[in-house]
C-alpha positions as CSV (number, residue, x, y, z in Angstrom):
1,X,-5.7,-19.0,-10.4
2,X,-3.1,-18.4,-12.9
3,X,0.3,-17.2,-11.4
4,X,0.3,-13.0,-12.3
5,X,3.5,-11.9,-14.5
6,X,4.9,-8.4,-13.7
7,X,6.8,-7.0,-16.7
8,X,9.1,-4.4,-16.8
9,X,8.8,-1.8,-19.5
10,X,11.9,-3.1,-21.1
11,X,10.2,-6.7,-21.4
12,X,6.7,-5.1,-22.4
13,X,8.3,-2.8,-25.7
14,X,10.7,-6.2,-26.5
15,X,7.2,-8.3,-26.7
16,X,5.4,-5.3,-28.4
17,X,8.7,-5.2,-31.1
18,X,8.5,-9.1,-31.3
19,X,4.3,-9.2,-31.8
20,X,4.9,-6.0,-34.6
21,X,7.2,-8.5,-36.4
22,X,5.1,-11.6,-36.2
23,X,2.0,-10.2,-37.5
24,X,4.7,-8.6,-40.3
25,X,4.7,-11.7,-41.1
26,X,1.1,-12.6,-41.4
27,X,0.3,-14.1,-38.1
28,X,-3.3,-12.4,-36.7
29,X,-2.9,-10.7,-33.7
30,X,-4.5,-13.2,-31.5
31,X,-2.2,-15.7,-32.6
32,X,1.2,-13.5,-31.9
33,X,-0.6,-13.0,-28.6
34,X,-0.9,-16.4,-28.0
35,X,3.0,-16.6,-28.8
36,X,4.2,-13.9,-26.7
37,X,2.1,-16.0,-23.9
38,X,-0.2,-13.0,-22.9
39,X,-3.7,-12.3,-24.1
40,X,-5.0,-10.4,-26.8
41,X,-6.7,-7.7,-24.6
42,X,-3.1,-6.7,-22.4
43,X,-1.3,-6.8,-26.4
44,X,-4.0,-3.6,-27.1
45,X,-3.7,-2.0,-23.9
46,X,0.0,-2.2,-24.0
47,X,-0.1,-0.8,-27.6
48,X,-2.5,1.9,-26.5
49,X,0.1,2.9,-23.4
50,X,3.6,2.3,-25.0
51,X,2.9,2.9,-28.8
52,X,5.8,3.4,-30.7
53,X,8.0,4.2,-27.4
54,X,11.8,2.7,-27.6
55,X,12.8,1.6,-24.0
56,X,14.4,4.4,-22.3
57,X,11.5,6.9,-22.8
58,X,9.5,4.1,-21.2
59,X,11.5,4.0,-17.9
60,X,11.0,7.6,-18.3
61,X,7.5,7.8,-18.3
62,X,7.3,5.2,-15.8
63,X,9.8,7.4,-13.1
64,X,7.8,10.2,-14.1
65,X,4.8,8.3,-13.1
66,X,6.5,7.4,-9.8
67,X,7.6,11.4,-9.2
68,X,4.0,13.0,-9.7
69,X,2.4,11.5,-6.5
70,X,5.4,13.2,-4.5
71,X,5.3,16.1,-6.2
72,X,1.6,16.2,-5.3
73,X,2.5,15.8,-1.9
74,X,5.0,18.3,-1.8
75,X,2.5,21.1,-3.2
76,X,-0.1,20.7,-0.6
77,X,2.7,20.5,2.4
78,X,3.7,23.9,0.7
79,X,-0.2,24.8,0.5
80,X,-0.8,24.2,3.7
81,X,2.4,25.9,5.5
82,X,1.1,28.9,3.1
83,X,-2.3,28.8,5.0
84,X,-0.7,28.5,8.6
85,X,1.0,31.9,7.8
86,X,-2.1,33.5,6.4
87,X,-4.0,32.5,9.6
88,X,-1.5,34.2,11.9
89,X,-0.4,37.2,9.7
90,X,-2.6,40.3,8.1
91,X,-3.2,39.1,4.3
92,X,-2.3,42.4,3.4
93,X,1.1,42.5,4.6
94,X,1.7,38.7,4.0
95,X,0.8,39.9,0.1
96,X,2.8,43.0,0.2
97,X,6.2,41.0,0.7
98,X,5.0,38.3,-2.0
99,X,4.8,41.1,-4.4
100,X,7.9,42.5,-3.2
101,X,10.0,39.7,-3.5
102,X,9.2,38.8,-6.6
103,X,9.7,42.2,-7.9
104,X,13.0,41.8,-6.8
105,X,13.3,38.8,-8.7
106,X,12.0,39.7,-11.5
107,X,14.2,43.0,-11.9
């Protein structure tokens, strides 16, 4: 089994510039593929994910990408404090100080 290569999005939008320019230059895309040592189908799905990115929206995208599962995490740890306090508090004095507070805020 062939040894598997993990990229950084740096490397992968340097190999997308370098395939760009050697199919400028009227090699096929299978053939730049070939050069750039990776196969044809990963040159399309990298095309398809990066596109015309440069490489610091691409370490953006791929912090971003590392943030959202938190941030997930973080909303249903909220959600489910929220709930707690429902349970053991009437809902309609629990909604009465939501909609007071963010009166205040919003005056």
């Amino acid at each position: 089994m062939p040894k598997v290569r993990r990229y950084t999005p740096e490397q992968i939008i340097t190999k997308m510039r370098r395939a760009e320019m050697l199919q400028s230059q009227g090699m096929s895309v299978d053939a730049a593929a070939r050069t750039l040592e990776i196969a044809p189908q990963t040159y399309y799905r990298r095309r398809k994910e990066y596109g015309d990115m440069n490489t610091t929206q691409a370490r953006k995208l791929k912090d971003l990408e590392k943030k959202n599962p938190q941030l997930k995490r973080l909303s249903w740890f909220n959600l489910l404090k929220f709930s707690k306090l429902v349970k053991h508090y009437d809902w309609n004095i629990l909604w009465g100080q939501i909609t007071c507070r963010l009166n205040k805020a919003l005056c």
